[in-house]
N, C-alpha and C positions, 0 to 999 in steps of 0.2 A: 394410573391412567388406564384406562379399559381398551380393548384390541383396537374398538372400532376408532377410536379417535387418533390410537399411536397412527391407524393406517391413513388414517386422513389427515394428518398432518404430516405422518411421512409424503404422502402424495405432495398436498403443498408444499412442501420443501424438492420434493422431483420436480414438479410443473415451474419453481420458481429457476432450477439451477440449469434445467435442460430446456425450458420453453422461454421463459422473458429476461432472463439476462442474455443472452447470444445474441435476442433478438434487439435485445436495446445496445449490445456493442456492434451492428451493424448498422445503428441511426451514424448521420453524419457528422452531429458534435459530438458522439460519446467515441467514434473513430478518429476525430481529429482530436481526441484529449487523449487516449489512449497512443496515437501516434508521435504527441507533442513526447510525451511523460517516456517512450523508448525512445526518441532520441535525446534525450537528454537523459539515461542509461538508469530510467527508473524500472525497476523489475516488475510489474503491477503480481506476480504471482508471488513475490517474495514473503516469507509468514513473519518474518520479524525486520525491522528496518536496517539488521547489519546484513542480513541477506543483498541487500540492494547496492550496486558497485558506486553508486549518485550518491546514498547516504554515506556511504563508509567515506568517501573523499571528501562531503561537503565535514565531517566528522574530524578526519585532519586537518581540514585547514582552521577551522575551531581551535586544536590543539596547538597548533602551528602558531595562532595568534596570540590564542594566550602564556604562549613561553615567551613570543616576540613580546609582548606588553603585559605585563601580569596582572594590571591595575583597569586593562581594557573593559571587563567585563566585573559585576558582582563580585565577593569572596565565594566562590564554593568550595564544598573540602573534597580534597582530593584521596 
């Protein structure tokens, strides 16, 4: 890739991370989806889904079911 293009595409990726996304979590539904999704203990900054306190427990109770009933869900191997 030649300089001038890394630089311009690095720029769109500045303009994208520092100009329109802050400004689209500032609209009023993407605040009230970002607000639903913390209280209900999802971490939106999390990089893998067991970072997230919501997934890890919706993840036990998954597990929780499938010892209560082992036949509840597909065979998967464990």
């Amino acid at each position: 890739m030649k300089p001038l293009q890394l630089a311009f595409a690095a720029g769109l990726l500045g303009v994208l991370f520092l100009v329109i996304l802050p400004r689209w979590a500032r609209q009023p539904r993407m605040r009230a989806a970002l607000e639903r999704h913390e209280a209900h203990g999802v971490n939106g900054g999390a990089t893998y889904y067991t970072d997230s306190p919501a997934a890890l427990a919706g993840l036990q109770s998954i597990r929780e079911l499938k010892q209560e009933q082992p036949d509840l869900f597909w065979k998967l191997r464990d």
